[in-house]
SELUMKOL-419843 format. One line per 3 residues: number of its first residue (from 1); for each residue x, z, y of N, C-alpha, C. Coordinates in steps of 0.05 Angstrom, whole numbers, padded with zeros to 5 digits. Layout:
<nodes>
NUM> X,Z,Y,X,Z,Y,X,Z,Y | ... .
</nodes>
This chain:
<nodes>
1> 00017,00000,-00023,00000,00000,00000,00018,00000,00025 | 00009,-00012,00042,00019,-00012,00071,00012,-00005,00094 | 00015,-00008,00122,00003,00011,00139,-00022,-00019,00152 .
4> -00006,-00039,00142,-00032,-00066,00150,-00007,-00090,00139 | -00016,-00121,00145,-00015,-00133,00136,00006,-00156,00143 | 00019,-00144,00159,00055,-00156,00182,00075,-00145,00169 .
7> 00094,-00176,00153,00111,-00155,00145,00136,-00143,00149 | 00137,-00151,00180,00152,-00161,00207,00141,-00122,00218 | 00123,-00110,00216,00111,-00092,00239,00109,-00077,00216 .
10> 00100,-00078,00193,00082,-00059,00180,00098,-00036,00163 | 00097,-00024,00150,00109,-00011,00130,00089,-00001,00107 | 00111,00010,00092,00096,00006,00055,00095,00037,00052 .
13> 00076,00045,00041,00067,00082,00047,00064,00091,00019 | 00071,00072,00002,00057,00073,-00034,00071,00060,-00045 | 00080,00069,-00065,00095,00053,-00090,00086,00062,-00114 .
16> 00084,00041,-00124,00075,00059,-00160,00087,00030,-00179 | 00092,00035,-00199,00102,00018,-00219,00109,00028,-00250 | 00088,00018,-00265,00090,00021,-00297,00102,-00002,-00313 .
19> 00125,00018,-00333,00139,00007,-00354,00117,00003,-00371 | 00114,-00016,-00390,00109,-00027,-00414,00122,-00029,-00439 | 00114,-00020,-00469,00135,-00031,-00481,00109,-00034,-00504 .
22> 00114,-00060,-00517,00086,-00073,-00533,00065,-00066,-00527 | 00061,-00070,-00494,00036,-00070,-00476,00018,-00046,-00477 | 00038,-00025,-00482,00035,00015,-00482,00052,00020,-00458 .
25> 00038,00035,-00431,00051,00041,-00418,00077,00071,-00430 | 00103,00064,-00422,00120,00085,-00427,00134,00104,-00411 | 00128,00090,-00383,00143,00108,-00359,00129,00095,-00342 .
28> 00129,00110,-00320,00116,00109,-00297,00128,00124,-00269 | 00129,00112,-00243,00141,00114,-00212,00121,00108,-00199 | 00116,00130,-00189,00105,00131,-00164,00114,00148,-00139 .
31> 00101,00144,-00118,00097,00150,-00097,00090,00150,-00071 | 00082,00170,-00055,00081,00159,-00030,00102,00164,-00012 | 00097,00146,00010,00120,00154,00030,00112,00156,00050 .
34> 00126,00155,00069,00124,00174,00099,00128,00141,00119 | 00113,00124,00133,00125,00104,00146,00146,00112,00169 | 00141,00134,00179,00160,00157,00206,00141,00142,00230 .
37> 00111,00136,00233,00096,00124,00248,00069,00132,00235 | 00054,00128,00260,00022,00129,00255,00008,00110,00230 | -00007,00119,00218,-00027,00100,00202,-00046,00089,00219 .
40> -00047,00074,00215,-00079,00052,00232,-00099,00066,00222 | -00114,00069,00230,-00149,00081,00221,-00155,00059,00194 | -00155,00031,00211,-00167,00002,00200,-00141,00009,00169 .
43> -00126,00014,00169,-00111,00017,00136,-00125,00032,00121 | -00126,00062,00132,-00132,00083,00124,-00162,00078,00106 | -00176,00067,00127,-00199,00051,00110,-00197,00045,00080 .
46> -00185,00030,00088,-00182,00003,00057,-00165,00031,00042 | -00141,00037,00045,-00124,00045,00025,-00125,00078,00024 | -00155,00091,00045,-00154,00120,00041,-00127,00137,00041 .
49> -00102,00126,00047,-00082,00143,00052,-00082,00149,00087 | -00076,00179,00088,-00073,00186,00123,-00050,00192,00125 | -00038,00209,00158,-00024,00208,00170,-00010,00238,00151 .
52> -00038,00264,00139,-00030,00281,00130,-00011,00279,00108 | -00032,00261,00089,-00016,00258,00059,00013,00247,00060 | 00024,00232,00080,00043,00226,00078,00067,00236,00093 .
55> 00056,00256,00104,00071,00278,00123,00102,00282,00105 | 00093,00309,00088,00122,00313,00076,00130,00296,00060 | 00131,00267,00053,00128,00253,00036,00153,00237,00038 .
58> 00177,00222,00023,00216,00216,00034,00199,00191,00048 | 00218,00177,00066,00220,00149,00063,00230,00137,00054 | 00229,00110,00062,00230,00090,00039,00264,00089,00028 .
61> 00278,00099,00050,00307,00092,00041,00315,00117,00026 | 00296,00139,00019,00301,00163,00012,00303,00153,-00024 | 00282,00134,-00027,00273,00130,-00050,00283,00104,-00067 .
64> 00295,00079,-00050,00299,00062,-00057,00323,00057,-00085 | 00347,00083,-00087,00363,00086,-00107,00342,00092,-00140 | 00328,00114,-00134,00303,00123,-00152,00298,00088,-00164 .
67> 00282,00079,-00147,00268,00052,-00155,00280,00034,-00165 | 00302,00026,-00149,00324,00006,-00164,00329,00020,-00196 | 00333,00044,-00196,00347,00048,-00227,00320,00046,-00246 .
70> 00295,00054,-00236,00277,00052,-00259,00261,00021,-00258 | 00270,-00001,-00239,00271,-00024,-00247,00291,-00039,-00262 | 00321,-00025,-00255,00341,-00042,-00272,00338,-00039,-00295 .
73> 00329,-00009,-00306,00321,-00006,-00341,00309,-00037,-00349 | 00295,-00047,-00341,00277,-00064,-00349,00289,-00080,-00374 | 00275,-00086,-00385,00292,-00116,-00403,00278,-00146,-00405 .
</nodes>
């Protein structure tokens, strides 16, 4: 999820991503994050995430080592 639809302006507030292995999920990443900016109302809408939930929540560069390694597993 994102804060809207620019991907020049916007930022990404949600990550989630499931492993598979013979189409059984086996691991799972998630999270939210923090954009370090306001949510739009008009997001908040559609994607029900606010300004609260993502308060104490890392950003994106907090998380991006995390993500890379549970994508490189992949095969």
């Amino acid at each position: 999820e994102t804060t809207g639809l620019s991907s020049t302006k916007d930022s990404i507030i949600e990550i989630a991503a499931i492993k598979f292995e013979d189409w059984v999920p086996v691991e799972k990443f998630y999270t939210l994050l923090n954009p370090g900016k306001h949510i739009p109302e008009d997001a908040t809408a559609i994607n029900n995430i606010t300004d609260t939930m993502v308060a104490d929540s890392p950003k994106f560069s907090q998380i991006i080592d995390c993500l890379s390694s549970f994508i490189g597993k992949s095969k």
